[in-house]
C-alpha positions as CSV (number, residue, x, y, z in Angstrom):
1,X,-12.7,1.8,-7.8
2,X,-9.3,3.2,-9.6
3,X,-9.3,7.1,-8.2
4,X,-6.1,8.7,-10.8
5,X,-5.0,5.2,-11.9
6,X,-4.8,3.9,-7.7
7,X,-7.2,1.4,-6.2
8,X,-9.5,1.9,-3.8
9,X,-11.9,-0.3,-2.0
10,X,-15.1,0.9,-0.7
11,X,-17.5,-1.0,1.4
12,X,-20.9,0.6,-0.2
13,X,-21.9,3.0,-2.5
14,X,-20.6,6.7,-1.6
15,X,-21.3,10.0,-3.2
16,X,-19.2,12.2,-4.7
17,X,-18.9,14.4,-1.9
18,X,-18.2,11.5,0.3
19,X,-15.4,10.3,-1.7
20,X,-14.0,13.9,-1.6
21,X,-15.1,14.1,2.3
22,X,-13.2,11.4,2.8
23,X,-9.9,11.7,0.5
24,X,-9.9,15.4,2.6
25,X,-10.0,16.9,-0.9
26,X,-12.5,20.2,-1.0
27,X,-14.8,20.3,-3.6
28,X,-15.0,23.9,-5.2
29,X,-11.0,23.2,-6.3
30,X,-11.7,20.0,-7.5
31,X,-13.3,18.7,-10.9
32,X,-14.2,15.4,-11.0
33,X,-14.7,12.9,-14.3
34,X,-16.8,9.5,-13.4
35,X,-15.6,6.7,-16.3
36,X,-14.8,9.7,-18.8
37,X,-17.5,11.8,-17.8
38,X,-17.2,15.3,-16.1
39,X,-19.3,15.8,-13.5
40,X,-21.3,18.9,-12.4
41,X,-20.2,20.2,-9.2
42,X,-24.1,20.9,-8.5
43,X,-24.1,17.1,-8.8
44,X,-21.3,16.1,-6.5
45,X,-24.0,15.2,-3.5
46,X,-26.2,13.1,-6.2
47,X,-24.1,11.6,-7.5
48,X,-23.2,7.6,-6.3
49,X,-19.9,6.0,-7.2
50,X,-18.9,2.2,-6.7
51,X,-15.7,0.1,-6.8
52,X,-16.7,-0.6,-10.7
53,X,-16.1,2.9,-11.0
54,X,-13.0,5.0,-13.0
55,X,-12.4,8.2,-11.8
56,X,-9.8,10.9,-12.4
57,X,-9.6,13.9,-9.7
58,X,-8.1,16.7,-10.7
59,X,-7.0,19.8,-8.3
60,X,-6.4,23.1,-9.4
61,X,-3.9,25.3,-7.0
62,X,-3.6,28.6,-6.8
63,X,-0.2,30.7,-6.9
64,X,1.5,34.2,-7.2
């Protein structure tokens, strides 16, 4: 799969929150578009994602 233009293997279907789990990235700061879709956080742990798949991550930081 290509995760912000990088390629990544994966050895079986994950969801969302897996890929997240597992890129340590925490969920309520990230949004998450699946081939130019956004998805729903509510639908992070429904959602499956495969190495066919294009998906941009992005973070949003907090500062002051």
């Amino acid at each position: 799969m290509q995760v912000n233009g990088k390629k990544i293997e994966i050895s079986e279907d994950i969801t969302v929150s897996q890929l997240l789990e597992m890129l340590n990235l925490k969920s309520e700061t990230v949004i998450v578009e699946k081939n130019g879709d956004i998805i729903a956080k509510e639908n992070y742990n429904k959602i499956t994602v495969c190495n066919d798949d294009a998906l941009e991550l992005v973070s949003f930081v907090g500062g002051g």
